[in-house]
C-alpha positions in Angstrom: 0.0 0.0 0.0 0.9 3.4 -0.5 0.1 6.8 1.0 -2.7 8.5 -0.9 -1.1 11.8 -1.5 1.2 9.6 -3.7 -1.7 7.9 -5.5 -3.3 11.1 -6.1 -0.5 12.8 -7.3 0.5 10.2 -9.8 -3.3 9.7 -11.3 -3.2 13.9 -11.3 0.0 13.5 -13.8 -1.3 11.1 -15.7 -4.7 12.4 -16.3 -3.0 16.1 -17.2 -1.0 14.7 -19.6 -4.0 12.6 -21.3 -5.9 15.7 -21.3 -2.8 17.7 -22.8 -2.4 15.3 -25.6 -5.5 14.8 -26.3 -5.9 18.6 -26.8 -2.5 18.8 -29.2 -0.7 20.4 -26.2 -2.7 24.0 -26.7 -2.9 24.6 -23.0 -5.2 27.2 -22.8 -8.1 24.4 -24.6 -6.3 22.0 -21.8 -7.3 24.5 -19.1 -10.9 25.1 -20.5 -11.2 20.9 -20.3 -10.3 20.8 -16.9 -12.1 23.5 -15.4 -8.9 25.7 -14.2 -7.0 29.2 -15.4 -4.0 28.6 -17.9 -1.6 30.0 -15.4 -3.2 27.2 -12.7 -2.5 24.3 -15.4 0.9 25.8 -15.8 1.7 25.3 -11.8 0.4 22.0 -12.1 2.6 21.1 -15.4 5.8 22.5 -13.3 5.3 20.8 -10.1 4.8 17.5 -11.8 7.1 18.0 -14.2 5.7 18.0 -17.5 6.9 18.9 -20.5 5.6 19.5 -23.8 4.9 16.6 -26.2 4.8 14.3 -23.5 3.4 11.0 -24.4 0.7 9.7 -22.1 2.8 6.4 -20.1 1.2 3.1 -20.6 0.4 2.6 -17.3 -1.1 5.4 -16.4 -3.7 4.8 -14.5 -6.4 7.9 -15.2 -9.6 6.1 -16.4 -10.1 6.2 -20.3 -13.2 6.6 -20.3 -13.7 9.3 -18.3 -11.9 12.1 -20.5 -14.2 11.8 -23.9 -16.9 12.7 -21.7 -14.9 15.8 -20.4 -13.5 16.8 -23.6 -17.4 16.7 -25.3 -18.8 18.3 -22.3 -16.2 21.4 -22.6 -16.7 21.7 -26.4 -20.3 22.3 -25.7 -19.9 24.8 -23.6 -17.4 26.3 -25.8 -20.1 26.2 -28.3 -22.5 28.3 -25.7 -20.3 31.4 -25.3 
């Protein structure tokens, strides 16, 4: 077992990155997905340490399912602006 903080942190990474590439790496779309400012996503891409073009790791463990649902649900309120 390991600490949650840990856990967290890790599925944090990896679901950034998913979200990242799955927006081409435009970080400002990135930050609409998720819900936070662009200069928020950039803290978060320092303190885990991620760099542009990263690929998403094979085992990471962010559910796939989960982001198509995101990704449609900010492109429709993009749409609504």
């Amino acid at each position: 077992m390991r600490p949650l903080a840990a856990v967290m942190s890790e599925y944090e990474r990896a679901y950034l990155v998913r979200v990242l590439a799955s927006c081409e790496w435009r970080r400002m779309e990135a930050a609409e997905v998720l819900g936070i400012s662009r200069k928020n996503l950039w803290e978060k891409m320092a303190a885990h340490r991620i760099e542009d073009g990263e690929k998403p790791g094979a085992d990471a463990e962010c559910d796939k399912t989960d982001l198509p649902r995101v990704i449609r649900r900010a492109a429709r309120r993009g749409a609504r602006r």
